[in-house]
Each structure stands twice: as C-alpha cells, then as structure tokens.
N, C-alpha and C positions, 0 to 999 in steps of 0.2 A: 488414335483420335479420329471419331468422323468427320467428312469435310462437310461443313453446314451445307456449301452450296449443293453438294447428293441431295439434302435433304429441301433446300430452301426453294429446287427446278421444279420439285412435282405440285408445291404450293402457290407458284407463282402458274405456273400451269392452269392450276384450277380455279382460281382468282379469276384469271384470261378467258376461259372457256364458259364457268359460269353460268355472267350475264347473257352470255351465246344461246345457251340452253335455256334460259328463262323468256328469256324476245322469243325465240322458237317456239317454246310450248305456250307461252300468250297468245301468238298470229295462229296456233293450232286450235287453239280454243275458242277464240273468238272465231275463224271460220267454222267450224266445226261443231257448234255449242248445239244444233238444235238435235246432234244424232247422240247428246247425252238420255233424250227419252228409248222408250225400248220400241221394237218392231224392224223395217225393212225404207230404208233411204231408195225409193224404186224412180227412176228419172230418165229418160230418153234411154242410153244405151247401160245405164247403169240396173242391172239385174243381177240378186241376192237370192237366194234362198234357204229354207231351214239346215237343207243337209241335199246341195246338187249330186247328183247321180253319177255314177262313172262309165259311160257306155261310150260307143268306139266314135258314135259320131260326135262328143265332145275331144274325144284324144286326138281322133283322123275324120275328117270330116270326107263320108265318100262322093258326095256332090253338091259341093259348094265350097270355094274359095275357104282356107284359112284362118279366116282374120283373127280367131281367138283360140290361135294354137301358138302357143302350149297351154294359154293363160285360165282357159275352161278347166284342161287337163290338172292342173296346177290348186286350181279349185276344189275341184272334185274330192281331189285327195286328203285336201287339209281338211273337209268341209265331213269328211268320216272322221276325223276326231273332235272338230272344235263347230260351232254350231256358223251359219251363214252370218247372224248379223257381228258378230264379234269378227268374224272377219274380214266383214265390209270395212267396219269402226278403226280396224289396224291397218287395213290399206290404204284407207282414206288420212288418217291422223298421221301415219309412217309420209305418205309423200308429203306431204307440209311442212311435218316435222323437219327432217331429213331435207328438205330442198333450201329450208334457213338456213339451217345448221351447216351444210356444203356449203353455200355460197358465202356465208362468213368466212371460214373454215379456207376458203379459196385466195380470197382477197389480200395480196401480199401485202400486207402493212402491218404496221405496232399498234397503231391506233384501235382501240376497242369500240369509240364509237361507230369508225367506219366498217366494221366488220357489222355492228349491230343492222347498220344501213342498207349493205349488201343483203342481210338474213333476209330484213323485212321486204325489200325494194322485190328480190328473188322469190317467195313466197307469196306476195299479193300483187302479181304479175294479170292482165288482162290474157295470156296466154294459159296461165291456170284456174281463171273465174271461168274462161268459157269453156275448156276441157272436164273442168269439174262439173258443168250447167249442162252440158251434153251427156256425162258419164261415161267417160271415157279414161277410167281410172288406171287398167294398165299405163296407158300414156302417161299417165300422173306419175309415176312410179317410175318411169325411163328419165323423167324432167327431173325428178329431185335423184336419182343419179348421175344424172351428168356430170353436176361439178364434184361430185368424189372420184370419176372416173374421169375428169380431166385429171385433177390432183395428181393423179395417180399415175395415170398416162408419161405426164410431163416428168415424174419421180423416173417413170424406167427410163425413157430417154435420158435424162440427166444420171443413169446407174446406180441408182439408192436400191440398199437392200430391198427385196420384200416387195418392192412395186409390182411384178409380174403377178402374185397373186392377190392385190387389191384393184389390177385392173379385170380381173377374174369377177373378184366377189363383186365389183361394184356394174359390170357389165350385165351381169345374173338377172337383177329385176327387170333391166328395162329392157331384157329380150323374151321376155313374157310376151309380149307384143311383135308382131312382125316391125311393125312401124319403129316400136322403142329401139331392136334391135340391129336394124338397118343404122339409126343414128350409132349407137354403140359403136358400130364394128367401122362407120364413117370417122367415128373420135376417136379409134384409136390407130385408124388405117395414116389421120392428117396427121396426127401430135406425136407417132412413133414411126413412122415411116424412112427407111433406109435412104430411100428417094432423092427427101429434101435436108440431106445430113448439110453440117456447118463443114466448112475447113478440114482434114484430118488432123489437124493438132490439135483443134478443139475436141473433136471426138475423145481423142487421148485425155484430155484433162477432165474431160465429161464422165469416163469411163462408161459411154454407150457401146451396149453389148445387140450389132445386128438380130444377133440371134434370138434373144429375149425379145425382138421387138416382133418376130415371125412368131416366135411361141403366143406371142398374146396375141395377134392376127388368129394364127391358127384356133386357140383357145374360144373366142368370140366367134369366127366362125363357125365351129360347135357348137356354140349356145345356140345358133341362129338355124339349124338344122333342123328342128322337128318342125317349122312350122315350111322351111322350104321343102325336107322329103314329102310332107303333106300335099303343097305344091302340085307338088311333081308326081302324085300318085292317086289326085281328086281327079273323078270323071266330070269335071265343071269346068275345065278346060282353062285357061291362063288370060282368055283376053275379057274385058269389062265392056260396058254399056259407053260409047264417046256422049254422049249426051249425061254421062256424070261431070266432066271434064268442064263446062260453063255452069251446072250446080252445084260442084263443089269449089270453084274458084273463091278467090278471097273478096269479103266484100266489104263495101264503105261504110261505117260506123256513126260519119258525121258529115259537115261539108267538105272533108278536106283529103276523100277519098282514100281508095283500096289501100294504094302503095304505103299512107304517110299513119292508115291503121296498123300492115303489118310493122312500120319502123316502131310503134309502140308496145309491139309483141300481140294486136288484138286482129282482129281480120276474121274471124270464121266464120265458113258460110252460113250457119244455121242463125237468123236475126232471132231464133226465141231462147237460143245459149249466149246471146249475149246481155250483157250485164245492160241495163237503162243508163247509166252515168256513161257510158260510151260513145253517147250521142249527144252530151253537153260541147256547147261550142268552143268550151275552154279547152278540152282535150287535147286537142291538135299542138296548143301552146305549150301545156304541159310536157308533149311527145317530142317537141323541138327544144326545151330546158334539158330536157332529158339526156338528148343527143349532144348538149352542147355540155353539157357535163362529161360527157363520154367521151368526148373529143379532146379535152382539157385533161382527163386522165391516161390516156393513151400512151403518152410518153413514158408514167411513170409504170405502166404495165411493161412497156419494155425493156427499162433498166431493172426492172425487178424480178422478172421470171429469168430462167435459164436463158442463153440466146438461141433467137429462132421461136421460142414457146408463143411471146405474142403475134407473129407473124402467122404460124401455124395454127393460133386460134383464131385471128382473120380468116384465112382462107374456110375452115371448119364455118364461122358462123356466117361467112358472105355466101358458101355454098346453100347452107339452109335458107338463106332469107331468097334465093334464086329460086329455090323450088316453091316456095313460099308465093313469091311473086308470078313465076311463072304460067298463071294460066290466066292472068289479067296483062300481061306483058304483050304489046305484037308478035304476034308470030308465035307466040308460046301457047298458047289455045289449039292454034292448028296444029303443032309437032306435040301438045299432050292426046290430042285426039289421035291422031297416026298410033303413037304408043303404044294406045292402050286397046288397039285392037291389032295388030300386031306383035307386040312384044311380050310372051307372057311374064305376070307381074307386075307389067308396067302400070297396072289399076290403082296398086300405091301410094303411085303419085299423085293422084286425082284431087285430094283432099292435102294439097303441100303445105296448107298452111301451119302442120302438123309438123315438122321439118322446121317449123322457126326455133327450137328451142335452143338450138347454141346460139342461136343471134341475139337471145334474151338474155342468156347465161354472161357473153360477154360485155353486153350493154350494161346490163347492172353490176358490172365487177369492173367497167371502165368508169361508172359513171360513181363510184363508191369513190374511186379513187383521184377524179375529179372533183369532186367536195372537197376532198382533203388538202388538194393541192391549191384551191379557190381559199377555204378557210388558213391555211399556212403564213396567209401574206395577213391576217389582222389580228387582235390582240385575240391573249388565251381565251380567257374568257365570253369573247365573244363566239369564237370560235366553237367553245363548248354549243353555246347556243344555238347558232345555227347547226350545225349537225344532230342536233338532238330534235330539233324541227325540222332537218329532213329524211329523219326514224318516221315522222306521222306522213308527210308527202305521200307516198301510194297509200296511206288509206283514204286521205284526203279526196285523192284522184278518183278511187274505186270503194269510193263507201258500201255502194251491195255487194259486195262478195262477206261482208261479216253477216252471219249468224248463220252460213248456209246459204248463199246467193240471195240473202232479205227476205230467209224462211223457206225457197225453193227445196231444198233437203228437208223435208218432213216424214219422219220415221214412219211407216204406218203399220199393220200387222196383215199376212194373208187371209181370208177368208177359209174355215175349216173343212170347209170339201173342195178344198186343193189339196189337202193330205188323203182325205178322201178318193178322189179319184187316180192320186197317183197310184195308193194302194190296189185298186183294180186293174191296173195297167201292169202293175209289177208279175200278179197271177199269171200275166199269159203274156209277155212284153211281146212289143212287133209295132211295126208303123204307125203313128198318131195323127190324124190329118185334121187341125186347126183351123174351125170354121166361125165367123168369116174370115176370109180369107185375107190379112194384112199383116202388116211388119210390127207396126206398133197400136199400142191399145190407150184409149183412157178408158179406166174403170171408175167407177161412183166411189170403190172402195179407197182408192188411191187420188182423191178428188184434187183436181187443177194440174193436173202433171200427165203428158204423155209419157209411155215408157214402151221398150220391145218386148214384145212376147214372153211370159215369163214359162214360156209350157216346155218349151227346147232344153231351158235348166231344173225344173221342179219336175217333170215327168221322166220317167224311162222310155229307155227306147227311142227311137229314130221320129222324132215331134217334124212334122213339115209344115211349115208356116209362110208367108208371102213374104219374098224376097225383092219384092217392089221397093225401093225406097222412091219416097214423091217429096221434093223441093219445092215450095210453092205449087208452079202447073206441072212442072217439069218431073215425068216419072223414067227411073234411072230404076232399067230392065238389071233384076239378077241373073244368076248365073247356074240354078240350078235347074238340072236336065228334069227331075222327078218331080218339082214343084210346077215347071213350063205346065207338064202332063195333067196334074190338078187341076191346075186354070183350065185347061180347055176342056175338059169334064163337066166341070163346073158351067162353065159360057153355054156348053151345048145341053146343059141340064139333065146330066145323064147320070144315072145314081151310081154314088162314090164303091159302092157295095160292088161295082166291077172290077175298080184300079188297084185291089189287091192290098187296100188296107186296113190292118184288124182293127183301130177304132179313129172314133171320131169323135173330136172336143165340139161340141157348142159354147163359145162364150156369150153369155145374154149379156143385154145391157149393156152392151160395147157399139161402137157404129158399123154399120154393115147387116145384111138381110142375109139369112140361110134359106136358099129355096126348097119346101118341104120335098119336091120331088126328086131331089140327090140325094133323099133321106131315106129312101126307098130302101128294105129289104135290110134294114137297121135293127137289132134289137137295143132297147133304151136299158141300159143295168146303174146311172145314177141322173137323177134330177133334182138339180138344185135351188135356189134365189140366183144364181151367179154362172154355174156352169151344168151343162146337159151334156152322159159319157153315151156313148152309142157302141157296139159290138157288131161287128159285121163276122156273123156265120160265116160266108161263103169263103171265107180265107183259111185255105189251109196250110201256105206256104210258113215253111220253117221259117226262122232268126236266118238271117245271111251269115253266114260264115266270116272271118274276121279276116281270113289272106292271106297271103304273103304283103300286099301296098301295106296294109295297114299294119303289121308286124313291123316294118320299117320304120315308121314312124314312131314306133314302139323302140325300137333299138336305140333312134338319134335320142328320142328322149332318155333316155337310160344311159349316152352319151354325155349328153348335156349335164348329168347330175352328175356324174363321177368328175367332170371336167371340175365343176363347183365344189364337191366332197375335199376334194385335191386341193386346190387354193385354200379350202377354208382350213385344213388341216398344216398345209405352210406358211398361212398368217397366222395361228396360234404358235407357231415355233419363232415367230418375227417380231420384235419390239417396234410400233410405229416411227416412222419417220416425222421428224417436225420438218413444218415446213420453209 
C-alpha cells in the first residue's frame, strides 16, 4: 500500500509555491512590460549588443580597472550562440524574477500571504528601481541571489545535505560583478564563519561541519578571482580619483535626508536614476512604517532561524548599511578618500551605497514577519485583509518603477552602419580611438536616455573611450594610462595619426566637436548619417600579444567554472532541502 502522505507532500508543496511564482512573474511583467517590444534597452551603464565580441580587453582589461570582469567575458560568450537582446530580456526578467521568489522562499513562516509580501516588498525595492534606472544589471543579479545564498548559507551552518553546493550555484551570478562578489564571499564569510560558532553542544546537535564552511569560503573565493588576478595584472594601477568619493556618496531623495534614504534601501548618487516618487514628502513616513514593522518582526526571525542565523544576518546587513553610509558619515569621507588613493581596490567602495543589499534583504524579511505578528492579535478575516493590502504597499510607494521605470526602458534598434563599421574593423583589428572623446553618449537614435559608449562592446579590438565620469561639476579622473595620452593629443591638437592608432570612430550627432586638425593624415573608408571610420596608414604596429597577465586571468576564469561545473553536478545528485 502507498502512504498518501508520499504522495499528498509534493501536492501540498505545489499549492504553497504556486501563488509564489505567479506574484513573481506579475512584479516581472509589470516592471518589465516595455522590453516585450524588439530592439536594445540601452540606459546609462546598461549596454547590449547584437553579438559582443570576445577580445582580451573584454576578458582582462590591460589599462583600466576591472569593473566588468568577468561579466563582459561572460557576455561575450553566451552572446556567440544566443543573440544580445535575448539576453538583455533573461538577465533583466531572471533578477526580478528570482529576487521574489528568494525572498518569499526565505521568509520562515506557514503563512502564504506573508511570503507573497516579502516576494513583492523584495522585488519593488527603491534599491532595485535605481540599480535598474542606472543599468547596472550584473548588480541586479547579485541582489536577487542573495536570499538563495542566504538560504543556503544558514542550511550548511545548520549541516543540511547539499548546502555546500547551493552556496556555490547561488554565489556564481552575483560574482559576475566585482561588487556582487565581494557581497557574496561577505554572506558567506558572516553566516558560516567558524569564528562566531554557538556553544559546542550546539554545534553537535547542529552537525556544523568547520570544514564545509572553509570549502565554501574557499569556493567563492574562486569565483571572485578573475576579476582580482585582473586587478592585479591591469597597468591602471589600484588606486582611484578621491574626488569620486563626495560624488559618489549617498544622497538625499527628500527632506529627510541621505541616512533616513538609505534606511529605505534608496540613496544613489546619480538624481537622474532615481525614480520622481522618491521625493514625495510621504516617503520618509513610509520608510519609518517600514522599520517599525521590522522591528516588530525581529523577535520572530530569531526564534525561527537556526540559532545565531538572525544575529549573523544583523551583523551581515548593519555592515552593508556602514558602507552604505559611510561617505556621508563624519569622518567617513576623509578615511574613503585616504583609501582610495592608497589601498589598491579600495575604489569599490566609493559608490557604498551598492553594499546596501543585505540591509534590504533583511528589512523586508523582518518587516514580512512583522505584519504577521501585527495581524495575529485580530480576527482572521481581517487579517486576511490587511496583508493582502500590504502585497500593493511598495507599489503604492514606488509607482514608477512599473512598466520600466514609467517607459525609461525603451527598446530601440542600432543604427546599420554599426554593423557596418564593425565589419571594417574586424579586416584589420587594432586600437579604435572614439571621437569625441566621453564616457557617455545621447544619440538622436536612442532619443531621452544617456547611455555608455556602445563602441568598447559592438566593435573589435581595443575601443578607447573617455574615462571621465562627471557628476554634476564634479569630474572624477579615470584611470587609464593610454586614454590620459589621447586627451593630451587631443588638447595640443596634434593629429591622432601619430599615437599609434589604427582607426578612428567619429560619432556625429553626439555632443562634443572633433577638431579637423587631429584628423590629419586619416584616410576616411566609412561615412555615414550617424558615424565616420577613418584608417590611419602610418600604423604598422602588430595586435599586442595576449602574455602571461592576461593568460592568468584566463586560468582564474577557467577556475571559476569548474568550481560551478562541480556544485551544479552535486546538486543534481542532492534532493532540496525544505526549509
């Protein structure tokens, strides 16, 4: 005879999960709805294209900082099978998805509404309207892993099968990112750490195995490799501009200042990434309901996780909200500037308000659990009520973030001699110097939206483009030695046809003047409505050679996938753990 209940776990199961998955893929739709048209979602740092190129200075960047290693590399590759905007569509849809679904999925209760609360509260966060309004998707992707990589985390320290390789898989996307992966290898250094163990009898009863907790150290530090041996092998040297350090600090959204934006999870410096309802007077009220619901659930997060777990996701998200705060903090402005011209790396931290996502993660998993313990004490049915009305609350709060930050995210298509000239570039690859000379472009084609340079991802070969970023007045110096050399060519007007580079983009129609006299000794091979290729003869220097630096960075990464290959191969031999 079979036992019904074999059969009656996986139904009750799917009942539970569901509604989870349906509130998921609604908040995915509804933010998401305007990139159902076809073309390219192109938005400050967010850059797509049909089929990105696979050249070393995407894998290993030889003079310039990191920041989008492995995540270009990572690109590149998928982007030779499957075309660019499809895979904008699943990176962009996947963290949304994926960031409900965890935080439900997180939230220790029976309750199905409170889980719905957390999906949606997790998902339409003012930390994910303005990361997504800047384009800064890897980071999207670190944020809707966190809470699977909590989950997960808190499973090996409490000894559950199979935890060590879902703190693996779930580490994987958000170390795409230097940024994402720093958090990563933070969440799992706080929530499994030998360090801050309980009792030794507890340990016994727990069956935490030390050893698995170094493995998965160990393991995330390998993720986190390719983009530090990069680090450690760019001629751009380790330290930053300290005058990023006061324009990237976090800033005030309403009257009620920097500190009481980041306590809402919003704060980023850039005021055209952030959403307009963020400067409603009400907000602040909201952000204080918020916390005072979180503070009301906090108890029940402690009898509910393992012991220690809520403790150690304190410290996890009060470290973030420190970094967060710290450069509007006394004293914290001066010791980020020291930093970041002393410590290589420390550039990082320049932009902390990046750093706030466990402080989000936990807020909305305390403050889920706060309703719950608020609606407990009045009848059911009332009860029902209110928590079903505080499913709509963050949209209430943050109405622009649906449809694509209120049409922000509008699909558009390249221009055809973008394919064009990549094609000439490919005949004869070698240095591409991107004139005028800035970081970011509006195009007529891509009309109301800045976006970065798309010529570094759509052309071959080694694209040099201005590594200025300008915050309001404030211009925060890059860091590349071969673009410095550009600029003062340029300033002394001295034709480019010397500095040894074989072509030269003009983007028309963009802001900025090319002075004809750097143009000198150019021949023109495309002219278009949009862009002019120019061929400089006098170069005859070969392709640079790839190295030994850059081989390395070849290795970690080849590292880093086998680390993942591994895990995913002994979570298919693993039945999931319930929570």
């Amino acid at each position: 005879m079979v036992d019904p209940t074999v059969e009656a776990a996986p139904v009750r199961r799917g009942r539970d999960t569901l509604p989870l998955y349906a509130v998921a893929a609604a908040v995915t739709v509804l933010v998401l709805a305007p990139l159902a048209a076809p073309g390219y979602a192109l938005l400050y740092d967010m850059v797509f294209v049909p089929r990105q190129p696979l050249t070393w200075d995407l894998v290993a960047p030889a003079q310039s900082l990191p920041r989008a290693v492995p995540m270009d590399a990572v690109v590149s590759l998928v982007t030779q099978l499957v075309p660019g905007w499809l895979v904008q569509r699943l990176a962009l849809a996947g963290a949304v998805f994926l960031a409900a679904v965890g935080a439900g999925r997180l939230v220790p209760t029976e309750r199905r509404v409170v889980r719905l609360f957390a999906a949606v509260a997790y998902a339409w966060t003012p930390y994910l309207a303005e990361r997504l309004l800047i384009g800064q998707w890897g980071l999207l992707l670190a944020y809707a892993a966190l809470p699977w990589l909590v989950r997960a985390a808190l499973d090996l320290r409490a000894g559950r099968a199979g935890a060590l390789p879902r703190v693996v898989l779930a580490a994987a996307p958000a170390a795409i990112t230097p940024t994402g992966g720093l958090i990563a290898l933070g969440t799992v250094l706080v929530l499994t750490s030998d360090r801050m163990r309980a009792p030794r009898s507890l340990l016994v009863s727990q069956r935490m195995h030390p050893f698995r907790s170094r493995q998965a150290l160990a393991a995330v530090g390998v993720l986190n490799a390719p983009w530090v041996v990069a680090a450690l092998v760019t001629g751009a040297g380790g330290s930053s501009d300290p005058a990023g350090v006061a324009a990237f600090a976090a800033r005030s959204e309403n009257w009620a200042g920097p500190l009481v934006a980041l306590a809402g999870t919003g704060g980023i410096w850039s005021a055209q990434a952030t959403p307009a309802s963020r400067a409603a007077p009400l907000v602040p009220v909201a952000t204080v309901v918020l916390l005072i619901l979180a503070g009301v659930g906090t108890g029940l997060l402690r009898r509910r996780l393992p012991s220690g777990g809520a403790a150690r996701l304190a410290v996890l998200a009060a470290s973030g909200f420190l970094l967060a705060a710290l450069g509007v903090l006394p004293g914290g402005d001066a010791a980020l500037r020291w930093a970041v011209v002393h410590l290589p790396g420390a550039g990082l931290l320049r932009d902390g308000q990046k750093f706030l996502a466990p402080y989000a993660l936990l807020l909305v998993v305390c403050a889920a659990l706060g309703a719950e313990r608020l609606v407990a004490r009045v009848d059911r049915e009332v009860a029902g009520v209110v928590l079903v009305g505080l499913l709509f609350l963050p949209v209430a709060v943050l109405p622009d973030l649906a449809f694509g930050g209120a049409g922000r995210l509008r699909p558009v298509s390249y221009p055809a001699e973008w394919q064009r000239v990549a094609e000439h570039i490919d005949e004869e690859p070698g240095e591409v110097l991107a004139l005028p000379l800035s970081a970011y472009r509006a195009y007529p084609w891509n009309p109301g939206r800045v976006v970065l340079d798309p010529a570094p991802r759509y052309l071959p070969g080694t694209v040099l483009t201005d590594d200025t970023l300008r915050v309001g007045n404030v211009a925060v110096a890059g860091e590349n030695p071969r673009v410095r050399e550009m600029r003062r060519a340029l300033a002394e007007r001295r034709p480019v046809s010397t500095t040894g580079v074989r072509w030269v983009l003009v983007q028309r129609e963009v802001s900025g003047e090319v002075d004809s006299e750097v143009l000198g000794g150019l021949e023109r091979v495309h002219d278009g409505p949009f862009l002019t290729l120019y061929h400089n003869p006098a170069t005859v220097l070969p392709p640079r050679p790839s190295g030994p630096a850059r081989l390395a960075v070849v290795a970690a990464l080849a590292a880093a996938l086998l680390v993942v290959i591994a895990a995913a191969v002994s979570a298919l031999h693993r039945r999931p753990t319930a929570w």
